[in-house]
N, C-alpha and C positions, 0 to 999 in steps of 0.2 A: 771146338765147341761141342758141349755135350747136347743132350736131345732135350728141345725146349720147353716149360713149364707152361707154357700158352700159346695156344693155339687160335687167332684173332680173322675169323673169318668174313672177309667182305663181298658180300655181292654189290657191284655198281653196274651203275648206268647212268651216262650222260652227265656225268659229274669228272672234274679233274679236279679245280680249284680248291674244291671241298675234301675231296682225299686225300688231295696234298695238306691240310687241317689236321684230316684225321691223322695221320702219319705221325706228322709233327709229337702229337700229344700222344705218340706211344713211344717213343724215343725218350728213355729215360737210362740217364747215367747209374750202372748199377745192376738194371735189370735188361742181358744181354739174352735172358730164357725164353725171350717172345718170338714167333713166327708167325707172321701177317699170310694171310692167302687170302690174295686179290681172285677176284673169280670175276673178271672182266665181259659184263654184255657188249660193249660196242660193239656197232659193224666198221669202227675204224681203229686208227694206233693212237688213240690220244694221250692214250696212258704212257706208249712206252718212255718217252721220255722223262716225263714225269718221277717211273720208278725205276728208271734208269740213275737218278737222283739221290736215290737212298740206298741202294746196294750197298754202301759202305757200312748204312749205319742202322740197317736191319736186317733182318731175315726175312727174307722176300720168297714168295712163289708166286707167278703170275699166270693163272689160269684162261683161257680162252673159252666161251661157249655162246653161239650162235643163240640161242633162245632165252629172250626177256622174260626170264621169271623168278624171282627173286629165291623161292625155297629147294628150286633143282638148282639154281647156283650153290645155293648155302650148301646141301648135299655134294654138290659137286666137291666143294673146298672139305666137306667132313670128310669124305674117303682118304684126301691127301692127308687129314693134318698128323702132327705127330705128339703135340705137345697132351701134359693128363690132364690137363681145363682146356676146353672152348668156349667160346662166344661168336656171336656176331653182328658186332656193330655196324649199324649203317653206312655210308658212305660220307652223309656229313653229321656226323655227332664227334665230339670228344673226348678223351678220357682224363677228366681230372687227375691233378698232380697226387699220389698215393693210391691211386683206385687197384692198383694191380696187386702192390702190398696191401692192402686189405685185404682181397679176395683170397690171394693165397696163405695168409694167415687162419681166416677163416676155415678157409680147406683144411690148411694143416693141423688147427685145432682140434678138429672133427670128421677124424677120417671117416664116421657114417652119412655123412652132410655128400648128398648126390648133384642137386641143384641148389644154386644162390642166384636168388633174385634182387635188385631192387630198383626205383624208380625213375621215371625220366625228368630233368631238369633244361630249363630254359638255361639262355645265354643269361637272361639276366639275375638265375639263380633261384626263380618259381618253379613248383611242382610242375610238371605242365604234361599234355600225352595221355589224360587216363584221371578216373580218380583212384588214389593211392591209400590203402591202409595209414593209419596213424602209428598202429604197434607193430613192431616186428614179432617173428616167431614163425613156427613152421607155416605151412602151406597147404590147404587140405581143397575139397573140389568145393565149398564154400568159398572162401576167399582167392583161389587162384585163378580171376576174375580182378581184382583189384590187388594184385600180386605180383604181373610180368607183363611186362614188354620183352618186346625179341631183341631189340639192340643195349639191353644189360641184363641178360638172361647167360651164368657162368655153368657149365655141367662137365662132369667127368668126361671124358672122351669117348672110355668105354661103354659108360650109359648110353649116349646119345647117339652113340654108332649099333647097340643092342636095340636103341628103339627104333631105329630105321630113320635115324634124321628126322626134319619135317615132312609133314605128308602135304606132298606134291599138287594135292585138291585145292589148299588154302594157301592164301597169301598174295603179294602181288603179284598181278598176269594171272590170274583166276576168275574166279566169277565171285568167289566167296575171299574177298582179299584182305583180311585179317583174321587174329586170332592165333592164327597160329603158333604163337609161343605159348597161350594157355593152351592148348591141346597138346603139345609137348611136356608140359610139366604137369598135365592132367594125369595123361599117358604114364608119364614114372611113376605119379602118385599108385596108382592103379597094380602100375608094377609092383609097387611094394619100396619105392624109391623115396629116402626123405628129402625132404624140399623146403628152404628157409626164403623169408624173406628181411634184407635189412634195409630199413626205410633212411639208413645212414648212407647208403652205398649209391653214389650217384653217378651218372653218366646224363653228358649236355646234348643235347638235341634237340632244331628247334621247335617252336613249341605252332605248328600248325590249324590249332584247334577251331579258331576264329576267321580264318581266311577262305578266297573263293577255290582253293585247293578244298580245302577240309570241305566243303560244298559240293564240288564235286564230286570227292570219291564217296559220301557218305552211304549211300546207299550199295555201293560194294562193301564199304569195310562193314557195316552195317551186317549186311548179308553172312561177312565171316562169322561173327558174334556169331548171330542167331546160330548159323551150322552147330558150331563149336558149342554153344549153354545145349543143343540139344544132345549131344553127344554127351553130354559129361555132367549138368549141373543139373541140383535138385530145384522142385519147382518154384521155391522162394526167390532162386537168385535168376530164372527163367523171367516170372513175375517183372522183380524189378527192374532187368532192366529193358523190360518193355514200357514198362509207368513211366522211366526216366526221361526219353526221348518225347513220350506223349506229354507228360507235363510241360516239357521246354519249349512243346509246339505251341499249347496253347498260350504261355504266359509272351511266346515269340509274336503270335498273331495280337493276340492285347495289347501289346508295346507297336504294332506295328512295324517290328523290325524285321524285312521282307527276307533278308541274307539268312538272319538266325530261323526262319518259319521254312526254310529252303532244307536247308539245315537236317533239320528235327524230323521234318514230315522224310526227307531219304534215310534217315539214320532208322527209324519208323520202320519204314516200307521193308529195309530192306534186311532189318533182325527178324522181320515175319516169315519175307521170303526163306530166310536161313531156316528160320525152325520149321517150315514146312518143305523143304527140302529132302532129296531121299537121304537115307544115310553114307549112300555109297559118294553123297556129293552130286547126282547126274541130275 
């Protein structure tokens, strides 16, 4: 086998069933150029068996590291990978049937194309994760906000090993735990890097927006925003979305819908905290 075309990096935790999903849906007849880097949090072997499993019928590296944090895992697996596209999808998302030939089509068409973005989709085939542009086209610090998620977020290898990976501040196992795939594709823009988005190019993941998960963290993911628009976005896209979450609080509290006013008011709280936050993150 020659040296792979993608490089598919996963950082987990506390998931098997779901990775043996993902798996699944990267095993495609035809495209033997994919190398998976599992970047394994457990403090047990749950995995091994698991990817004991597939050794025949992928390219496997299974990485070990003691500390729960999603974006020193992902780093962890960048140093390894080998392939000229990464990514890195979650632990339970899927990758629809063609999603690979797409992307490397895309690439191939336009060898100045640095990053390719595009959206997240429900199991059941809804937008879901974010709200998403309508039109595709490049990527500028206006829209790269409604442009990327981290688990279908494609870049050259070289770029995103020139940018130093994610930064280690943001993401899950932080304080600020989101964003960080707009701060990475901020960061290239900045560089002088171009950046597409295809609102055709899906990846399935489910859609948590509505649940007392999404209630929970809101006020951390919350918190990444706000870091990240301050870091990088002009004050229109600062503005809205501080309006957005305020608006949902109140139409939350009118309806009396206690879960959705829970919601809003952490989502709120905690894009404040981000933008008044230092720069360094501390």
């Amino acid at each position: 086998m020659g040296e792979p075309r993608f490089s598919l990096i996963v950082a987990t935790l506390g998931r098997d069933v779901e990775l043996g999903h993902l798996l699944d849906s990267v095993v495609v007849p035809g495209r033997e150029d994919v190398e998976v880097i599992v970047v394994d949090q457990n403090p047990d072997n749950r995995l091994v068996p698991l990817l004991a499993s597939y050794r025949d019928r992928l390219r496997l590296l299974h990485l070990r590291t003691p500390r729960p944090h999603a974006n020193a895992a992902r780093n962890l697996g960048l140093k390894h990978a080998r392939g000229d596209l990464v990514a890195f999808p979650d632990d339970d998302c899927l990758l629809p049937p063609g999603v690979l030939d797409r992307v490397d089509r895309t690439f191939r068409d336009d060898p100045t194309l640095a990053v390719l973005t595009g959206p997240a989709v429900s199991p059941s085939g809804v937008l879901g994760s974010g709200r998403w542009r309508r039109e595709g086209g490049a990527i500028d610090l206006r829209t790269v906000w409604t442009s990327v998620i981290e688990f279908n977020l494609w870049v050259r290898r070289d770029v995103a090993q020139a940018l130093g990976g994610f930064d280690q501040c943001l993401g899950p196992g932080t304080r600020f735990g989101s964003a960080e795939g707009n701060d990475l594709v901020a960061r290239a823009i900045r560089a002088g890097h171009r950046a597409v988005y295809d609102p055709g190019l899906h990846v399935i993941h489910p859609d948590k927006r509505r649940t007392e998960i999404a209630a929970a963290r809101a006020r951390v993911y919350g918190a990444g925003l706000g870091f990240v628009l301050r870091r990088h976005a002009p004050f229109s896209s600062t503005l809205t979305f501080l309006v957005r979450p305020l608006g949902g609080l109140l139409r939350a509290l009118l309806r009396r819908e206690t879960r959705e006013a829970r919601y809003f008011a952490a989502t709120l709280r905690g894009r404040i905290e981000g933008l008044l936050a230092s720069r360094e993150g501390r």
